[in-house]
C-alpha positions as CSV (number, residue, x, y, z in Angstrom):
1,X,-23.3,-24.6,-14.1
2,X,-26.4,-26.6,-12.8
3,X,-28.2,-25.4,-16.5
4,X,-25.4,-26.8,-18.3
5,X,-24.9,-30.1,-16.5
6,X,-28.7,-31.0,-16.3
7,X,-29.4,-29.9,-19.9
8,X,-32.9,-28.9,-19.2
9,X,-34.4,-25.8,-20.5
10,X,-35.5,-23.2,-17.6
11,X,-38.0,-20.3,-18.4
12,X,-37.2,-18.7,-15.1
13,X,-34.6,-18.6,-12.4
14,X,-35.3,-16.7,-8.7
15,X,-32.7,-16.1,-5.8
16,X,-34.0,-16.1,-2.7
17,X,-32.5,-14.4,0.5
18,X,-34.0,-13.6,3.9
19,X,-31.4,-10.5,4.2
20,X,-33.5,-7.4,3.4
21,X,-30.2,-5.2,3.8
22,X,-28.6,-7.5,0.7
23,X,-31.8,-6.6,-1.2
24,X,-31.4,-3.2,-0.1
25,X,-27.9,-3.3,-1.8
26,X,-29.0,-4.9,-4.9
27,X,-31.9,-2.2,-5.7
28,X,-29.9,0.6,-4.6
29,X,-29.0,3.0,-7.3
30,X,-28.3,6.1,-5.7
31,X,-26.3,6.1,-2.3
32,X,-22.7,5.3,-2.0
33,X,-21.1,2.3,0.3
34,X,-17.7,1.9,1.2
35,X,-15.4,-0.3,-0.8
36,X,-16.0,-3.7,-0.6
37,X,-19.6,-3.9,-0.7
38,X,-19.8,-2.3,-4.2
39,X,-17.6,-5.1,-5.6
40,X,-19.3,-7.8,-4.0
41,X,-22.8,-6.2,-5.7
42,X,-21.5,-5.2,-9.2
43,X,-20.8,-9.3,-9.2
44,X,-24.2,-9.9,-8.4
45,X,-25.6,-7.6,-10.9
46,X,-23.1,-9.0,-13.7
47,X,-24.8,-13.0,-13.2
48,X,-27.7,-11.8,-12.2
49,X,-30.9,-9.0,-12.6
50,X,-32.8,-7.3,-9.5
51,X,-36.3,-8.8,-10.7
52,X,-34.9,-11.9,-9.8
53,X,-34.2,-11.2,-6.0
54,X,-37.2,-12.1,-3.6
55,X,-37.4,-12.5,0.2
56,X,-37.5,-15.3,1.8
57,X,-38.7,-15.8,5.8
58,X,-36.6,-16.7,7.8
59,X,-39.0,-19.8,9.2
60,X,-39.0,-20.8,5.3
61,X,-35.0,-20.4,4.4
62,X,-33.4,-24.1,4.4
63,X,-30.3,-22.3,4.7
64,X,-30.5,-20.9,8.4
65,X,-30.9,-24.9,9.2
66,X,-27.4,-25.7,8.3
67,X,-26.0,-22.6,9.6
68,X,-27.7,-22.9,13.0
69,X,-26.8,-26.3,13.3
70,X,-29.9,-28.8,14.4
71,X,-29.8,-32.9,16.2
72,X,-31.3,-35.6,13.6
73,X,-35.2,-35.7,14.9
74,X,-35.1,-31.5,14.3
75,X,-33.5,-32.1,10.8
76,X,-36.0,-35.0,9.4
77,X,-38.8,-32.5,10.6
78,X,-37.2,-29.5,8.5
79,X,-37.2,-28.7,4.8
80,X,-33.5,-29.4,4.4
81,X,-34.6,-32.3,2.5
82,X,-37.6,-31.1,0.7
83,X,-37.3,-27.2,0.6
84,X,-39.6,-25.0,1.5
85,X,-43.0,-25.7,0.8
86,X,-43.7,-22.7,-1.1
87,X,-41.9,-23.6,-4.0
88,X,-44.6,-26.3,-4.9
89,X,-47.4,-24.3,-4.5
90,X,-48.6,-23.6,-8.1
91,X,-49.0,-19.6,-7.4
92,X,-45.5,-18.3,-6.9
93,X,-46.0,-15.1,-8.0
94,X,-48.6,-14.6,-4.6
95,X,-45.8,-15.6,-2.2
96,X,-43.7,-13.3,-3.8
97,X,-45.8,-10.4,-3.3
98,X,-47.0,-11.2,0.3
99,X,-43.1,-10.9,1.0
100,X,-41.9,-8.2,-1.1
101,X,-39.8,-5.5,0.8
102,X,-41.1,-2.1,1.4
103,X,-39.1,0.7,2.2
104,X,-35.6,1.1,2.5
105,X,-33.5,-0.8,5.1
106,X,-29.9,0.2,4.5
107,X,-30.5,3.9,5.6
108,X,-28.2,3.3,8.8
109,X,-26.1,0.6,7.8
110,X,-22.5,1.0,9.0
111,X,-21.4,1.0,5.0
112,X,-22.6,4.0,4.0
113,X,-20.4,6.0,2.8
114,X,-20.3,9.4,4.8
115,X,-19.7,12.7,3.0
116,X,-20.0,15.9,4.7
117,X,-20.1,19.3,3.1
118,X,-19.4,22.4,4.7
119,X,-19.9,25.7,3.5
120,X,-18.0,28.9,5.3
121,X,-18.6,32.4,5.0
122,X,-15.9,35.2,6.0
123,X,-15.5,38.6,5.6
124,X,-12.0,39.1,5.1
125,X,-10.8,42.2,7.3
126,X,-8.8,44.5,5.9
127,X,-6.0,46.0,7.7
128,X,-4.8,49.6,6.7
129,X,-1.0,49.0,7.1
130,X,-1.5,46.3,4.8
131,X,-2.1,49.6,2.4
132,X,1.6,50.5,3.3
133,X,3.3,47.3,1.2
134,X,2.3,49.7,-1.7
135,X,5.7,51.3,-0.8
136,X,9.4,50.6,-0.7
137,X,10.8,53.5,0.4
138,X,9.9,55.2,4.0
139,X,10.1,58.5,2.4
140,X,7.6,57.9,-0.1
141,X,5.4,56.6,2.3
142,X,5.0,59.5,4.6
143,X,5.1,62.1,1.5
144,X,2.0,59.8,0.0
145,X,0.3,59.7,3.7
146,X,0.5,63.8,4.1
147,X,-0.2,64.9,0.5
148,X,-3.4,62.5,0.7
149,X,-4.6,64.5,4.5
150,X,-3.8,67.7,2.5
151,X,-6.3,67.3,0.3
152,X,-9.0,69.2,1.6
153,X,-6.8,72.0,2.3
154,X,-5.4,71.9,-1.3
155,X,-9.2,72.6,-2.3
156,X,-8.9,76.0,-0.7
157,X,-5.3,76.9,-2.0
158,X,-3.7,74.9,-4.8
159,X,-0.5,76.2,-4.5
160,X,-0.3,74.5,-0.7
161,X,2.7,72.3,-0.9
162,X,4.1,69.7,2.0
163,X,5.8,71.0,4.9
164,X,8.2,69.2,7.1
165,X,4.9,69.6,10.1
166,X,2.8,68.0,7.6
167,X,5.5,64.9,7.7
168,X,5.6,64.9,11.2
169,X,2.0,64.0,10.8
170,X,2.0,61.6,8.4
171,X,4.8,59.6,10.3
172,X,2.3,59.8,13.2
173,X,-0.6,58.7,12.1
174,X,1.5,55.8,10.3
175,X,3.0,55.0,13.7
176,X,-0.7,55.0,15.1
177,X,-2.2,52.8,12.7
178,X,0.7,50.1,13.0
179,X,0.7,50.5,16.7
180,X,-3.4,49.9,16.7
181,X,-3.3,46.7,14.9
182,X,-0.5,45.3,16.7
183,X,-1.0,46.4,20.4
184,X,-4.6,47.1,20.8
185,X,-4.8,45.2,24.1
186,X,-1.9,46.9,25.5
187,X,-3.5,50.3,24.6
188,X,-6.7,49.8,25.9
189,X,-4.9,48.5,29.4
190,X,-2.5,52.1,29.5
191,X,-5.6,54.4,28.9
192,X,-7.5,52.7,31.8
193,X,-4.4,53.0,34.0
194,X,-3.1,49.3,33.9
195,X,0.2,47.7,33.6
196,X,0.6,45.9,30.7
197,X,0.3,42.0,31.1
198,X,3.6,40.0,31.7
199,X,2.7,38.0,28.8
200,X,3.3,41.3,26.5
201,X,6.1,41.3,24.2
202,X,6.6,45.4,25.2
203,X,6.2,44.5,28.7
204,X,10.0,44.7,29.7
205,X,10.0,48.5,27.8
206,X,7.1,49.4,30.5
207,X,5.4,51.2,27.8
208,X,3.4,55.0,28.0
209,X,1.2,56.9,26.0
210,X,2.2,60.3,24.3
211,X,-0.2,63.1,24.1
212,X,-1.1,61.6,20.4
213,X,-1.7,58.0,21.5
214,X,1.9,56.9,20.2
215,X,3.4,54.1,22.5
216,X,6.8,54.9,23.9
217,X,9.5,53.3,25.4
218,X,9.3,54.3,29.0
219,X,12.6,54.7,31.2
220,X,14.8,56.7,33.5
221,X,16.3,59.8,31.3
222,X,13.4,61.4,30.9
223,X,15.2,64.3,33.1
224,X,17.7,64.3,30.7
225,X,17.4,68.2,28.9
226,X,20.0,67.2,26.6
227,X,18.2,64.6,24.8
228,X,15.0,65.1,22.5
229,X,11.5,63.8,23.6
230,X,11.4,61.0,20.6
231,X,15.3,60.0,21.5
232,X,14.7,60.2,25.3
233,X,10.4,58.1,24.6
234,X,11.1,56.2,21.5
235,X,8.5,54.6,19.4
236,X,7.7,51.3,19.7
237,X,7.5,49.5,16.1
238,X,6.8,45.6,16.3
239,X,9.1,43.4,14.6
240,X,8.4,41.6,11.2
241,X,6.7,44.2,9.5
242,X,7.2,46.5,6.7
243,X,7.2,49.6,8.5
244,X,10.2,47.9,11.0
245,X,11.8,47.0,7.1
246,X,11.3,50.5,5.6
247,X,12.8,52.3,9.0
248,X,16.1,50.3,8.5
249,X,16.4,50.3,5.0
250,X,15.7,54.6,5.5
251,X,18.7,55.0,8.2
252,X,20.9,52.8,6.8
253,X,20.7,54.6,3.4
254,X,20.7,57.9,6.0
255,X,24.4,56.9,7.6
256,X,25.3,56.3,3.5
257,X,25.5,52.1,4.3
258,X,27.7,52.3,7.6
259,X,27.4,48.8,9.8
260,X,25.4,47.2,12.1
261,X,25.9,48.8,14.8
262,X,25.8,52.5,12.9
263,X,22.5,51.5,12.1
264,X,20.9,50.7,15.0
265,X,22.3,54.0,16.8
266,X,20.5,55.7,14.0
267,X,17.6,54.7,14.5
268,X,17.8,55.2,18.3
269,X,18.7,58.5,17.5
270,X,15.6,59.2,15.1
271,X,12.8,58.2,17.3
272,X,12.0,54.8,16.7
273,X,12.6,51.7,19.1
274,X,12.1,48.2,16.8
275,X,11.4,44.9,18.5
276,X,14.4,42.9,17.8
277,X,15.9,45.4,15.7
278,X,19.9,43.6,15.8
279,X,18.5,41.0,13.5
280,X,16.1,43.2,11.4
281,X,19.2,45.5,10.9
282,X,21.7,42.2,10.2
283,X,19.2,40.8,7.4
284,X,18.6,43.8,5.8
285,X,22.6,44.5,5.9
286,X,23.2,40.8,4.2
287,X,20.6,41.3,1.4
288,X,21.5,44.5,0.7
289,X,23.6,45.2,-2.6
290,X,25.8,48.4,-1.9
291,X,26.9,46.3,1.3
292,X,28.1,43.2,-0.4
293,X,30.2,45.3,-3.2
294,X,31.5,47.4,-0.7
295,X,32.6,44.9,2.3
296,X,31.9,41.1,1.0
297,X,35.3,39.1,0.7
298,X,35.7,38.7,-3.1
299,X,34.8,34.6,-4.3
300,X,37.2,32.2,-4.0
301,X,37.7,30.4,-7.7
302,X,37.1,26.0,-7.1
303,X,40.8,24.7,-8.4
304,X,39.9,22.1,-11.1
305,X,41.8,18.7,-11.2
306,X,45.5,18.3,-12.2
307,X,46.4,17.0,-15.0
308,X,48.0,13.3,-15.2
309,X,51.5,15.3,-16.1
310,X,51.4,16.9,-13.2
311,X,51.2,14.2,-10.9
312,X,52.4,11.6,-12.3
313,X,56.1,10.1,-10.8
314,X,58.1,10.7,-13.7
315,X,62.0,11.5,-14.6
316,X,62.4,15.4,-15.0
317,X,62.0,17.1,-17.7
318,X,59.5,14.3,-19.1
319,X,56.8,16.6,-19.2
320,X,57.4,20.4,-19.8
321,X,56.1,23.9,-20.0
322,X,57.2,26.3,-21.7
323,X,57.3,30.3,-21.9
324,X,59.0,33.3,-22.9
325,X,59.9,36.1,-21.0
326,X,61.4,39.4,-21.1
327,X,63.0,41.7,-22.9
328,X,66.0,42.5,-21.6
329,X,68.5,44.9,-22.9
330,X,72.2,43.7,-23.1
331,X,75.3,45.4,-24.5
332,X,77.5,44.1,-27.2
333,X,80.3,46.3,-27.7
334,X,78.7,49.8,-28.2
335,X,75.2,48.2,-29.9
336,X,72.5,47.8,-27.3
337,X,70.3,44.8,-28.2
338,X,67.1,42.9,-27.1
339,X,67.4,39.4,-25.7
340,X,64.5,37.5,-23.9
341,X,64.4,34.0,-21.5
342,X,62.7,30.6,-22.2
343,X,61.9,29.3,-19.8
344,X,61.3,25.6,-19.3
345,X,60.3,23.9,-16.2
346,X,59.3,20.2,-15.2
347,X,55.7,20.0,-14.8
348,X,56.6,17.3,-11.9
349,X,59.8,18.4,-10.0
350,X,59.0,21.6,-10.7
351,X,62.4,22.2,-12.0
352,X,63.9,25.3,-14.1
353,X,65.9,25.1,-17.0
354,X,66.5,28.7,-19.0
355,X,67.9,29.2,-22.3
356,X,69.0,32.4,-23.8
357,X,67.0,33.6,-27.3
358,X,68.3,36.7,-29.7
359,X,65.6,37.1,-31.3
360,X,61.1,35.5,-31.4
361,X,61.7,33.7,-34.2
362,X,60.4,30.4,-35.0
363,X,64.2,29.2,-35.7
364,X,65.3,30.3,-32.6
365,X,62.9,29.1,-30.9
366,X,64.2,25.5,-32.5
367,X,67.8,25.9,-31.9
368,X,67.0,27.0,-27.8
369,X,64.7,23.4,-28.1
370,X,67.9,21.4,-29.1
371,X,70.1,23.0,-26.4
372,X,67.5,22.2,-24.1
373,X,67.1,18.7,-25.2
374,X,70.6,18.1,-25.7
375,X,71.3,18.5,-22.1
376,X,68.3,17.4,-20.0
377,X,67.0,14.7,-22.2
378,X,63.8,13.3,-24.6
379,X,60.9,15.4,-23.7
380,X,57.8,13.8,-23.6
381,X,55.4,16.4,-23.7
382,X,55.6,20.2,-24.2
383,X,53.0,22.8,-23.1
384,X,53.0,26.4,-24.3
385,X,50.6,29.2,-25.3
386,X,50.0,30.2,-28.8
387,X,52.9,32.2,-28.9
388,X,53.6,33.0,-32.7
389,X,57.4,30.9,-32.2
390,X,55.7,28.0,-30.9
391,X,53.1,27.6,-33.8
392,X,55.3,28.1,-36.2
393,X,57.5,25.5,-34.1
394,X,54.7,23.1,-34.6
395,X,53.8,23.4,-38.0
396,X,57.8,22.5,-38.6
397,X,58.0,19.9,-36.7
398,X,54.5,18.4,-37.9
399,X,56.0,19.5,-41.4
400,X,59.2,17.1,-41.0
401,X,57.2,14.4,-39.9
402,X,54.9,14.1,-42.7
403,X,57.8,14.3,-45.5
404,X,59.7,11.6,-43.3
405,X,56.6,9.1,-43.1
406,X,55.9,9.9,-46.9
C-alpha cells in the first residue's frame, strides 16, 4: 500500500524485528508447530521472502518506545521521530551482518509440536489349550490327544490301536494342561501345603491334589464306598472355556438332549465339577438345535390389519363373504343325492345367512345369490375364493354389464 500511494520506485524492501524466535519461525523449514503459528507464518511468507527479515536490537527498535510507553523529555531524546540511526548509515549491509542470528532459538519454544514414537516388542505366549479350539467334539479331542502320545509306541507295533486306559490318559493330561494355565497359583500353594487364598474363585470347593496333579473338589463323602473316586473328588474345570463347552455339549448329547437339570447331574456323575456350570449348561441348552425342535413353543403368526369392511359400522349384509360347504347326502324318494351349503355371513355383524345349492354350478350359484339378495338386501361387496362357481359367477355378471353399457 505505501508503494502504491507514494508512487516511487523501491529497489529493496527489509523488515526488521528484534524477536529472534519470529525469525526462527520464518527460516524454519523442517520442524512442526502447533496450529496457529503455521498460519500466521505461511502469511508472512506469501507477502514476503526470508532474505528480507533482519534483526534488529532492541536499544535500536522504535517500536519497543511506543509499546513501553515513555514521558515527553524521554520521547524527544528517542528515535520515534527520526528512526534508528542505522538506517542512514550508507553501509546497511554491515549492520546486517553484525546482527545476523546464529543458531536456532525455537528449539524449546512451547509450540513445538510434540510427537512421540514408541516401538514395542512381545513375544506372544502361546498357550497349549488354545491348541484344543481345533476341536468341536470332546470325543475327538481325547481320541486326537491319545493317538498323538501313542506314537512312539506305534513305532514298535503298528497294529497298536487306542484303548479305553489310553483315553483315561488323554482326558488327564487335557485336564492338567487346562488346570495349569488357569490355577497355577493355587497349585503351587496345595503342593507346598497352603490353603488356597480367599481371593480364589475355587476357594469355597477347598480344593486337593490327586496322585496325577488333577485339582479336585474336596468334601465330606470321601467315606462314601458307594461312590466312585472322580464322582466322590470331581475335577475342577474353570468356566468360560472350551473344554467347560465341549464337556456339556458331550453329556448333554450322552443323556440324548434331556434338560437342564439332567445335564448337570451328568456331568456330576462323569467326573467333572464346572465353575458356574447352571449357566454354561442353560446357554448351551438355548443355542442348541435338537432342543429348540424338540421343546421351543411353535411362533406365533403377527395378525395383519383389518380390512376397512371389517370394521367399518355398516348395515348387515353390506359387506359379505362367501363359501361353500359340504356335501351332504339327502334322500328324495328312493334317489340319494348330493347337496352342499353357501354360506354367507356379514363381514361386520358377523351374521349367517345359508342357502341350499343342488348342484356347483355357476347357475346355481346365481339363483342361491338372488334368494340371498332378495331377502337380506343390496350387497355391497362380495368376498370369495376362486371357487370355479364364483368365477364363472363373475365373468357373467361382468358379461351383463358390458352388453348393458354398450
Amino acid at each position: 500500500m505505501v508503494k502504491k500511494e507514494l508512487r516511487v520506485h523501491v529497489d529493496s524492501e527489509h523488515y526488521w524485528t528484534d524477536s529472534k524466535i519470529v525469525l526462527g519461525y520464518i527460516a524454519n523449514d523442517t520442524k512442526q508447530f502447533r496450529m496457529y503459528v503455521p498460519n500466521r507464518v505461511q502469511e508472512i511468507k506469501n507477502a514476503s521472502s526470508q532474505e528480507q527479515w533482519n534483526y534488529v536490537a532492541t536499544t535500536d527498535n522504535p517500536a519497543d518506545i511506543a509499546s513501553r510507553g515513555a514521558n515527553i523529555d524521554q520521547l524527544l531524546q528517542s528515535t520515534w521521530f527520526g528512526g534508528p540511526l542505522f538506517l542512514r548509515q550508507a553501509n546497511l549491509e554491515s549492520y546486517i551482518d553484525k546482527h545476523k542470528i546464529k543458531g536456532d532459538h525455537i528449539e524449546n519454544d512451547p509450540e513445538l509440536e510434540t510427537v512421540k514414537a514408541m516401538a514395542t516388542s512381545t513375544i506372544p505366549k502361546i498357550q497349549m489349550s488354545s491348541r484344543f479350539e481345533n476341536f468341536s467334539q470332546w470325543k475327538d479331542l481325547t481320541r486326537s490327544i491319545a493317538a498323538l502320545s501313542m506314537l512312539p509306541k506305534r513305532a514298535d507295533n503298528k497294529d497298536k490301536k487306542v484303548t479305553l486306559a489310553d483315553l483315561s490318559k488323554a482326558e488327564t493330561r487335557v485336564i492338567k494342561v487346562l488346570q495349569t494355565e488357569h490355577y497355577a497359583d493355587e497349585i503351587s500353594q496345595i503342593k507346598c501345603q497352603k490353603r488356597v487364598g480367599k481371593k480364589s474363585s475355587i476357594f469355597k470347593l477347598n480344593p486337593l491334589l490327586d496322585g496325577s496333579g488333577i485339582l479336585r473338589v474336596g468334601g465330606r463323602i470321601d467315606r462314601a464306598t458307594t461312590l466312585e473316586e472322580v464322582e466322590r473328588r470331581p475335577a475342577i474345570i474353570p468356566k468360560d472355556t472350551h473344554i467347560a463347552k465341549l464337556l456339556v455339549q458331550h453329556f448333554h448329547e450322552k443323556i440324548h438332549h434331556l434338560g437342564r437339570q439332567s445335564t448337570l447331574a451328568a456331568i456330576r456323575s462323569g467326573g467333572f465339577w464346572i465353575l458356574n456350570a447352571s449357566n454354561v449348561v442353560k446357554n448351551l441348552i438355548s443355542s442348541c438345535v435338537i432342543c429348540s425342535r424338540l421343546r421351543k413353543q411353535p411362533e406365533q403368526q403377527q395378525m395383519g390389519q383389518l380390512p376397512p369392511e371389517r370394521i367399518e359400522q355398516t348395515p348387515p349384509f353390506t359387506h359379505v363373504g362367501m363359501d361353500v360347504f359340504g356335501h351332504f347326502m339327502v334322500k328324495d324318494r328312493r334317489s340319494e343325492l348330493k347337496r352342499w351349503g353357501l354360506l354367507f355371513t356379514c363381514l361386520y355383524s358377523r351374521a349367517i345367512h345359508i342357502e341350499l345349492l343342488e348342484e356347483l354350478t355357476t347357475d346355481a350359484f346365481i339363483n342361491a345369490l338372488r334368494c340371498f339378495v332378495a331377502i337380506r338386501g343390496p350387497v355391497l361387496t362380495l368376498f370369495s375364493d376362486q371357487g370355479t362357481n364364483f368365477v364363472g359367477a363373475q365373468n357373467e355378471f361382468q358379461r351383463q354389464i358390458d352388453v348393458t353399457v354398450r
